[in-house]
C-alpha positions in Angstrom: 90.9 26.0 23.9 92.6 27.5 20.5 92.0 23.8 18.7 87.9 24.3 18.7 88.1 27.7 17.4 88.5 26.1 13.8 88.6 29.0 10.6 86.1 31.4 12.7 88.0 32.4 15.5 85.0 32.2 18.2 81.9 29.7 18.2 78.6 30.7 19.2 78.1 27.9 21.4 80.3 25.5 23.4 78.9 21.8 24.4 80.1 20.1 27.5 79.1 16.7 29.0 78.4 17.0 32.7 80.7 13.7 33.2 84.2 14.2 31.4 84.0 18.2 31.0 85.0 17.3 26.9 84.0 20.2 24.9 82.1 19.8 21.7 81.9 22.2 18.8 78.4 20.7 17.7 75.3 19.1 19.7 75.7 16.2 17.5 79.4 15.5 18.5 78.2 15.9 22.1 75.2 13.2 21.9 77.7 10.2 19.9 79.8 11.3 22.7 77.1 10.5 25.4 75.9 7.5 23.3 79.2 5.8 23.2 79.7 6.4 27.2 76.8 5.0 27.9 77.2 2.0 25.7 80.9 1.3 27.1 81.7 2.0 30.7 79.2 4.1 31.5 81.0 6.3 33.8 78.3 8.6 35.1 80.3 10.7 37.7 83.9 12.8 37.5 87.0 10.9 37.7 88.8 10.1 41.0 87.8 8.7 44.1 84.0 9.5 45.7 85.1 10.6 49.4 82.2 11.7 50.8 78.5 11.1 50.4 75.5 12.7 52.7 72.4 12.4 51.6 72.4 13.6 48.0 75.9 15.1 47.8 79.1 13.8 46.9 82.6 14.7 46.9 85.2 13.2 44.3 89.2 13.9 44.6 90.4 14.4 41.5 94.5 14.6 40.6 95.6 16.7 38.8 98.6 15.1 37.7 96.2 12.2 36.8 93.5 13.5 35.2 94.9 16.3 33.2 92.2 16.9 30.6 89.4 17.2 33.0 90.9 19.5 35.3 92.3 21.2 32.8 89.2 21.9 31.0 87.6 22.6 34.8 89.6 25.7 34.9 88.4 26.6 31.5 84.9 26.5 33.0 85.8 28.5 36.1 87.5 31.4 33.8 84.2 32.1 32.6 82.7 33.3 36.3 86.1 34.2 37.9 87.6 37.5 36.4 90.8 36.7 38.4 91.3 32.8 37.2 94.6 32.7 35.8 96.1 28.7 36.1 94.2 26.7 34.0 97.3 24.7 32.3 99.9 23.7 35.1 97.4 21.2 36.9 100.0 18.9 37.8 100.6 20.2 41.8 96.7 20.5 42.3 93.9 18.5 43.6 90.4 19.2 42.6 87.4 18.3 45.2 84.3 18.0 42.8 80.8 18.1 44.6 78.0 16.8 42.8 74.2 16.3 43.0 73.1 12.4 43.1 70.4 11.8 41.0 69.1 8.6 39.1 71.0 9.8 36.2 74.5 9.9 38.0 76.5 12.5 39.7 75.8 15.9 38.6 78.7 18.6 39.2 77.7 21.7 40.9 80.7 23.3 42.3 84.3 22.4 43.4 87.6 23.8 44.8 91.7 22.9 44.5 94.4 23.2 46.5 97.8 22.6 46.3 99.0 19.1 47.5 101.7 21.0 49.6 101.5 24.5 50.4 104.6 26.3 51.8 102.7 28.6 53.4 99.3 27.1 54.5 97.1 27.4 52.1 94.2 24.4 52.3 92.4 26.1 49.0 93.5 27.7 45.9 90.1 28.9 44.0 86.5 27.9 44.4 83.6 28.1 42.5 80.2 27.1 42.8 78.5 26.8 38.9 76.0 29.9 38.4 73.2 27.5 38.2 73.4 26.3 41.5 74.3 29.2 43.4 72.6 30.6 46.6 71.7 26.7 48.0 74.8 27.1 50.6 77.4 24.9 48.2 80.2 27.6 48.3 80.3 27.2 52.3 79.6 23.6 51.6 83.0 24.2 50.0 84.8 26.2 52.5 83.8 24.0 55.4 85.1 21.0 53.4 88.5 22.2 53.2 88.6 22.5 56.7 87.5 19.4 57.3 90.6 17.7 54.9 92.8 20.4 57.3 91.6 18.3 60.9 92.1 15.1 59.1 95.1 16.1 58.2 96.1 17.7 62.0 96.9 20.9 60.4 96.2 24.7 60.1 94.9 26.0 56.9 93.9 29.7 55.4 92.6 29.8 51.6 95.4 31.3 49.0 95.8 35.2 49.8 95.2 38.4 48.8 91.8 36.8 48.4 89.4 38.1 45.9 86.2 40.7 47.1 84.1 37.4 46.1 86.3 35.4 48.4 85.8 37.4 51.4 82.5 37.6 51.1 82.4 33.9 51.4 84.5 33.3 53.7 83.6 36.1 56.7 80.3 35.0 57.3 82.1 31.0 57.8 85.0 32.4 60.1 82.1 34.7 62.3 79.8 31.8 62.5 82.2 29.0 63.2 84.1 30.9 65.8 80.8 32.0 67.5 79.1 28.3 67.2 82.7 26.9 68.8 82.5 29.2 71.5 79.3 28.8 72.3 78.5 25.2 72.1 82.3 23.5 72.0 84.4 25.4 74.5 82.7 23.1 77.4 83.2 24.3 81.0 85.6 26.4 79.9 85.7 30.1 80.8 89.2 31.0 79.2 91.2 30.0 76.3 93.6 30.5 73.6 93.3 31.6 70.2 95.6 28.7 69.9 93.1 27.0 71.5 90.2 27.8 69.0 92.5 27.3 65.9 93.5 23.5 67.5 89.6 22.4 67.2 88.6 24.6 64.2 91.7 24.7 61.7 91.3 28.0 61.0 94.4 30.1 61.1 95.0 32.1 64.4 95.8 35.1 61.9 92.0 34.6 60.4 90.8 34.2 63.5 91.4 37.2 64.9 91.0 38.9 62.0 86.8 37.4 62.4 86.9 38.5 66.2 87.9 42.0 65.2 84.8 41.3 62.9 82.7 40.2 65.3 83.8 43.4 68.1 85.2 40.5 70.6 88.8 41.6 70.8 89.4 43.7 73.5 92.7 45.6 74.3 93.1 46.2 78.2 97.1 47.4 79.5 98.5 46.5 76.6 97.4 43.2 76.1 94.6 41.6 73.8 91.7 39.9 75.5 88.6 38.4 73.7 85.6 39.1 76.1 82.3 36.8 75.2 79.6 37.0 77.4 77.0 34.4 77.8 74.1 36.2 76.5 76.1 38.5 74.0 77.0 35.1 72.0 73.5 33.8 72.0 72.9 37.7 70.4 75.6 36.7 67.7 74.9 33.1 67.2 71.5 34.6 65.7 73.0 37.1 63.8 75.9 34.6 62.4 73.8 31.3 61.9 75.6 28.2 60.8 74.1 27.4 58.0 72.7 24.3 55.9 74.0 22.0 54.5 76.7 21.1 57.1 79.3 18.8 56.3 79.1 15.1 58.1 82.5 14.6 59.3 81.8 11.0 60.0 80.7 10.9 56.3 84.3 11.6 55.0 87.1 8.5 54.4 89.7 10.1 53.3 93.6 9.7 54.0 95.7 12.7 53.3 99.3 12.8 52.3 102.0 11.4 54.5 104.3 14.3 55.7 106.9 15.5 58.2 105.2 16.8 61.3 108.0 17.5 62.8 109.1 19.9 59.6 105.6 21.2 59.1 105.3 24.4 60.8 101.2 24.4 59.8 100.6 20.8 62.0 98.7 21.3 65.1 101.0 18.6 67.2 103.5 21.9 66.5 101.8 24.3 68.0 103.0 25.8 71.4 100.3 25.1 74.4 97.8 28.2 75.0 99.4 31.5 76.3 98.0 34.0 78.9 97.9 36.8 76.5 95.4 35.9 74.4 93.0 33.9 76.9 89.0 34.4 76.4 86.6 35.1 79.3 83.3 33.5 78.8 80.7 34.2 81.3 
C-alpha cells in the first residue's frame, strides 16, 4: 500500500500480525498493536465464521464485502508469490476461505482461496495460495478439495477460474487423476458402466475437467465414432498407486456450512439440472 511508503519510496521490511493482516512500518508499531489486542478482545483467529475444524485445521469464511481491509490486504500478501495476482482492491463480490493451524496461541493462517459468490460460468475458485512457509504439507489440495466440497453442499458443478496458471495445473491434475481413479474404484459400487455425468453428479468436478483427467490418465477410448472410458479392474489398482489420494483429506461431516440461496431451476451449473446418463459416454469396469 502507497500510504506506508512514507518519504522513501520502499521500506526494507514490512510487519504483519498473523490475526488482522495490518501492516506495520516498524516492529514496535506491530508489538503496541499485538499488546492492545490482547488486552481488548483478544481476537486470536481471522475474521468471519470458523466452518470447519479436523484435528488441527480450521477453515474461516471471510466476506469480502464485510471485511474489506483484511482481504484486501490478503491479496497484497498473495501478490508477493503469484506473478499473475492482479485483484487485490475490488473484494466486494469475493469470499475468502482462510485455513489455519490450531495452536495454544490461536489460529495461525497458512494458506486460503476465493471465489466469487456467483459465477456466471462455474467457477467454485478464483486464486489460491498456500504461504511459502508451509508449503509441501498437502494444504494446496487441502484447498482444492475444499472447494469442491462447498460445490456438493451447494448441489452444483464447479471448475476453478480459467486459463489457469502453469502453477495451477500443476495443482490441480494430480486432484482430478486421483479423485476420478479413487471414485472409480472404490465409489462406483456394482456398477460396470456409467456416465461422465455420472462421475461429475458424485464428484463436482466439471465433465469438461473430467475428461480432460481421463485423457490424462489414457482411459478415454474412441471405438466407431464414439468415446468410451475403459477401466479394468486391475489396471485401476495400477493407477490408484501411481495417483494416491493424498493426506490430509477433508472431513465432509466436519463442515457446517450453508451456501447461498439460488435459482436451481436458472442455474445451468446445479446438479438437479443435469440430464440423466447417456449411452455415449458409459464406462466399462471389469
Amino acid at each position: 500500500p502507497k500510504e506506508l511508503l512514507r518519504d522513501k519510496g520502499m521500506i526494507d521490511v514490512l510487519y504483519v500480525d498473523e490475526f488482522s493482516l495490518n501492516f506495520f512500518t516498524r516492529k514496535e508499531e506491530l508489538l503496541r498493536h499485538q499488546r492492545k489486542e490482547l488486552l481488548g478482545r483478544g481476537q486470536r483467529h481471522p475474521p468471519g465464521n470458523e466452518i470447519y475444524r479436523c484435528g488441527n485445521l480450521s477453515m474461516f469464511e471471510v466476506d469480502g464485502f464485510e471485511e474489506r481491509l483484511y482481504c484486501r490486504n490478503l491479496c497484497y500478501i498473495a501478490k508477493l508469490f503469484l506473478d499473475h495476482k492482479t485483484l487485490y482492491f475490488d473484494v466486494d463480490p469475493f469470499l475468502f476461505y482462510v485455513l489455519c493451524e490450531l495452536d495454544e496461541r490461536g489460529y495461525h493462517p497458512v494458506g486460503y482461496y476465493s471465489k466469487e459468490k456467483y459465477s456466471d460460468v462455474g467457477y467454485n475458485l478464483a486464486c489460491i495460495l498456500t504461504f511459502p512457509s508451509h508449503q509441501r504439507k498437502g494444504y494446496g489440495r487441502f484447498l482444492i478439495a475444499f472447494s469442491y466440497e462447498l460445490s456438493k453442499k451447494e448441489e452444483k458443478v464447479g471448475s476453478p477460474e480459467k486459463p489457469m496458471s502453469d502453477l495451477g495445473q500443476q495443482a490441480y491434475i494430480p486432484y482430478w487423476t486421483s479423485t476420478i481413479v479413487d471414485f472409480l474404484s472404490n465409489h462406483s459400487g456394482d456398477n460396470n458402466s456409467m456416465s461422465i455425468m455420472d462421475i461429475a453428479k458424485k464428484t463436482s468436478i466439471m465433465a469438461e475437467d473430467i475428461i480432460f483427467a481421463l485423457n490424462t490418465l489414457e482411459l478415454l477410448k474412441f471405438v466407431n465414432g464414439v468415446y468410451f472410458i475403459y477401466a479394468e479392474r486391475a489396471h485401476l489398482e495400477e493407477l490408484e498407486k501411481k495417483h494416491p489420494v493424498k493426506e490430509p483429506r477433508v472431513d465432509p461431516s466436519k463442515l457446517h456450512w450453508t451456501p447461498y440461496i439460488n435459482d436451481v431451476k436458472r442455474d445451468k451449473f446445479s446438479i438437479s439440472s443435469k440430464k440423466p446418463s447417456v449411452e455415449a459416454d458409459l464406462i466399462s469396469a471389469h
